[in-house]
Legacy VTK file of the C-alpha trace (Angstrom):
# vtk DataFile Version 3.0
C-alpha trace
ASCII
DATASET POLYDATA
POINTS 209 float
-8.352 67.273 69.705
-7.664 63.578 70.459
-4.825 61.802 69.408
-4.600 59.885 66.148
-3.904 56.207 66.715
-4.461 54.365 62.886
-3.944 50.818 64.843
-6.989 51.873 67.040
-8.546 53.414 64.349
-8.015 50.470 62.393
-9.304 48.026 65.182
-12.568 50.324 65.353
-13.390 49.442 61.912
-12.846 45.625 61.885
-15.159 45.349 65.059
-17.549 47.501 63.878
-17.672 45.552 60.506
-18.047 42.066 62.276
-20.636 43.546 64.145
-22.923 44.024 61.244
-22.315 41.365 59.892
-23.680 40.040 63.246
-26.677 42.732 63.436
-27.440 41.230 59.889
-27.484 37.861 60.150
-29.265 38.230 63.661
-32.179 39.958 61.775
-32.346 37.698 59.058
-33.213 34.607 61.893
-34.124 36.435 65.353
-34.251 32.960 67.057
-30.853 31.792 65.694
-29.269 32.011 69.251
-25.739 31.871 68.002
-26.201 34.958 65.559
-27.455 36.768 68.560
-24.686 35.604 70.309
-21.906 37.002 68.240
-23.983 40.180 67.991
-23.516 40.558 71.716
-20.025 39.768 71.395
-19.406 42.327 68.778
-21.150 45.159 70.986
-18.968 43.865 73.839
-15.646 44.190 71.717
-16.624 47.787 70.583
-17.283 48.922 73.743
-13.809 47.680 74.833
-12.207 49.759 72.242
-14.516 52.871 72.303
-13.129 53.060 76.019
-9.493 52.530 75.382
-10.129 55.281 73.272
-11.356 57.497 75.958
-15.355 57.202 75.009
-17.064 56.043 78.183
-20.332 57.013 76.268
-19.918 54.807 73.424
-18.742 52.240 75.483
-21.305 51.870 77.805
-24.042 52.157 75.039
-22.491 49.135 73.166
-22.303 47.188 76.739
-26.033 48.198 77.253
-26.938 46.470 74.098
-24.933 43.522 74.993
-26.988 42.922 78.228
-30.246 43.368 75.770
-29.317 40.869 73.774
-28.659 38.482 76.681
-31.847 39.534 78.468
-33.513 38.208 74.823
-31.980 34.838 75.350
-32.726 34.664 78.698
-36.404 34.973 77.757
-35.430 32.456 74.859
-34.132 29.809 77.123
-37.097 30.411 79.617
-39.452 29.306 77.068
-37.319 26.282 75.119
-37.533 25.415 78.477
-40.234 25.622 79.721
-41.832 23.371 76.375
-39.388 20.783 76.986
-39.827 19.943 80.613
-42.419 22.334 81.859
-39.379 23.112 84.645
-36.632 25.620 84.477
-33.107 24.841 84.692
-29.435 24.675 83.171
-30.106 26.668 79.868
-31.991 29.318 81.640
-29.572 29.390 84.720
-26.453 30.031 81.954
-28.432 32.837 80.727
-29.109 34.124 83.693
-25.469 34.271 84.734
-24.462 36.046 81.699
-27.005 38.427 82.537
-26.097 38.848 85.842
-21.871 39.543 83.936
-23.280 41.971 81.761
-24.864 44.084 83.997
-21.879 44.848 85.925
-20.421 46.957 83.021
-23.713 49.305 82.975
-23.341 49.870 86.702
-26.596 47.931 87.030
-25.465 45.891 90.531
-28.844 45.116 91.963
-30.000 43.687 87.962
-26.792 41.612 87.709
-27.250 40.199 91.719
-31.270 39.745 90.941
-29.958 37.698 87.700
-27.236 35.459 89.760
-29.320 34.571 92.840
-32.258 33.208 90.410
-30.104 31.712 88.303
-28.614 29.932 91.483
-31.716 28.368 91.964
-31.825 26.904 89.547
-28.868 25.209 89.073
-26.339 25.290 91.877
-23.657 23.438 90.175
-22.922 26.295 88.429
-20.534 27.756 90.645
-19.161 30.352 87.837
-22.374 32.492 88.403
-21.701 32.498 92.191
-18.312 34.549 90.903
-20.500 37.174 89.387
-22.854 37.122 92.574
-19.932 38.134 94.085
-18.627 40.817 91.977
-23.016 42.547 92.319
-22.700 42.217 95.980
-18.697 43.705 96.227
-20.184 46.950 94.259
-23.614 47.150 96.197
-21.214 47.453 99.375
-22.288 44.509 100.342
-18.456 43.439 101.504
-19.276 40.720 104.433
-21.714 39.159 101.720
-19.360 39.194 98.895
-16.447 37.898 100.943
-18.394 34.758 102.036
-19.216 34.432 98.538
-15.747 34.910 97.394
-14.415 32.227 99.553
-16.508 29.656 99.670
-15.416 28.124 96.434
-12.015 28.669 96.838
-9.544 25.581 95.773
-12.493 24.630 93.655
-11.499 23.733 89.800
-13.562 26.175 86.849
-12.754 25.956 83.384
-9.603 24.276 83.794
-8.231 27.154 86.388
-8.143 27.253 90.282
-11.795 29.274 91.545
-9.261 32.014 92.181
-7.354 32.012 89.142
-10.839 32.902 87.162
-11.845 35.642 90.050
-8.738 37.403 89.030
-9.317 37.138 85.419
-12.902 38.864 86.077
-10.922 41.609 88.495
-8.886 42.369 85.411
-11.552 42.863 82.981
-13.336 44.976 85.688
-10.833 47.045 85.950
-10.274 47.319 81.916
-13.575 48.414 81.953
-13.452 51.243 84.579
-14.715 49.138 87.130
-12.036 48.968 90.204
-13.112 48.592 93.729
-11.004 48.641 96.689
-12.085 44.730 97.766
-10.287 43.182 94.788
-7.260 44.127 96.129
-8.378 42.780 99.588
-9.504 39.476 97.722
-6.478 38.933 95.700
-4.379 38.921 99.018
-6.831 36.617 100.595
-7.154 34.010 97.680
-3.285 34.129 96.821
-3.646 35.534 93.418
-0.975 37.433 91.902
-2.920 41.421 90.727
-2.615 41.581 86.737
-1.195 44.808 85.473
-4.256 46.564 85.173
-4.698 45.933 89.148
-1.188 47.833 89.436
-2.190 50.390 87.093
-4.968 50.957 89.426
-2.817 51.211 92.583
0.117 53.481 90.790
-2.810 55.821 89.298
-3.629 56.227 93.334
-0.816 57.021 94.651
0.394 59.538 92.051
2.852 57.430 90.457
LINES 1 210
209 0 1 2 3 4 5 6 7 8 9 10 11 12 13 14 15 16 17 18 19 20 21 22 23 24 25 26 27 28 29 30 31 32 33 34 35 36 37 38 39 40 41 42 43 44 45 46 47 48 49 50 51 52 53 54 55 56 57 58 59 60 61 62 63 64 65 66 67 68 69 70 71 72 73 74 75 76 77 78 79 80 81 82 83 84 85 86 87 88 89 90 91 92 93 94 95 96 97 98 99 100 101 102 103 104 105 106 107 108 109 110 111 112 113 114 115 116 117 118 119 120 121 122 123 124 125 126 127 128 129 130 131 132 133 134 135 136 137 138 139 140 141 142 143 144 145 146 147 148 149 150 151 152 153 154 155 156 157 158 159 160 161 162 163 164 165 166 167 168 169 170 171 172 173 174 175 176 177 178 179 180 181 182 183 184 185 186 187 188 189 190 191 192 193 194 195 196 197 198 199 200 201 202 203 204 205 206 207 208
C-alpha cells in the first residue's frame, strides 16, 4: 500500500484538471498551436508528479504524449513554412529542438539527436538545441562527442544565464526525471557549475548514504 500524501494527491488533481481543459480546447481548434502547447505542458507536469509519486509508468506515458504533441507542431511549422518561403528555417528548427528535449524523457536518444542535428541545420544560431544535442549524444555513449559539444559554447550568454548555468538546469531536470548519467558530474566540474541537490541526491543514493 502506498503512502497517502493529500498535498500530492491534491497536486494530481489540479494538473490533471488543467490538462483537460487543455485536451479540450486543443480539440475544439487542432491548429491553434498555443492550445496544443499547453496540452503538452500539462502532460509534461503530470508526468512530473506521477513520478514523484513512484509511477514511472504513468509518467513516461504522459511524457510520450508530450513528444506527440511536439512531433504535431513540428509537422505544423514544416508546412507554415514551407507556404511562406518555400525554405525551412527558425520556426521549424524551434520545433525541432523541443523535439529533440522531449525525447530524452522516453529514453528515445537516437529520435531526440536525429531531431537536434536537423534542426541545427537549419538554424545554427540556436545554440540552446546544441545543449540538447548534447544531452542525446551523453546517453548514446557518445562521451568524446558530447564533451565537444558541451564545451564549445561555454561562456556563451542563453536566456539571460551563462551556457553553463542552463546545462545545469537541464542536468537537474534529468535527474528529476530518472535520468542521471555519470558525465554530468564530469561536466559540472569542467564548466564550473555548482551540482543542484538532485545531483547530490544522486551521488549520496550511490554511495549508501
Amino acid at each position: 500500500m502506498a503512502r497517502h500524501e493529500p498535498h500530492r494527491d491534491l497536486g494530481l488533481r489540479l494538473t490533471a484538471s488543467r490538462r483537460a481543459i487543455s485536451e479540450r480546447l486543443a480539440k475544439t481548434d487542432a491548429s491553434n498551436t498555443d492550445w496544443q502547447r499547453d496540452l503538452a505542458a500539462s502532460h509534461g507536469r503530470i508526468g512530473g508528479v506521477l513520478l514523484a509519486q513512484g509511477d514511472r509508468a504513468g509518467a513516461l506515458t504522459n511524457w510520450r504524449k508530450t513528444l506527440t504533441i511536439a512531433e504535431t507542431l513540428t509537422a505544423t511549422a514544416e508546412e507554415a513554412e514551407g507556404k511562406t518561403g518555400g525554405k525551412l528555417g527558425p520556426r521549424t528548427a524551434e520545433a525541432l529542438g523541443n523535439v529533440a528535449w522531449h525525447a530524452l524523457f522516453v529514453y528515445e536518444f537516437k529520435k531526440g539527436l536525429a531531431a537536434s542535428e536537423r534542426a541545427q541545420g537549419l538554424a545554427t544560431e540556436l545554440i540552446w538545441i546544441d545543449g540538447n544535442r548534447a544531452h542525446a549524444l551523453m546517453f548514446l555513449q557518445r562521451a568524446r562527442e558530447a564533451r565537444a559539444v558541451y564545451l564549445v559554447h561555454k561562456g556563451k550568454s542563453l536566456w539571460g544565464k551563462r551556457w553553463e548555468e542552463v546545462i545545469a538546469d537541464n542536468f537537474d531536470k534529468l535527474r528529476k526525471a530518472g535520468l542521471a548519467h555519470p558525465m554530468m558530474a564530469e561536466m559540472e566540474r569542467t564548466l564550473g557549475v555548482t551540482p543542484s541537490p538532485a545531483a547530490k541526491q544522486v551521488a549520496g543514493r550511490r554511495t549508501g548514504r
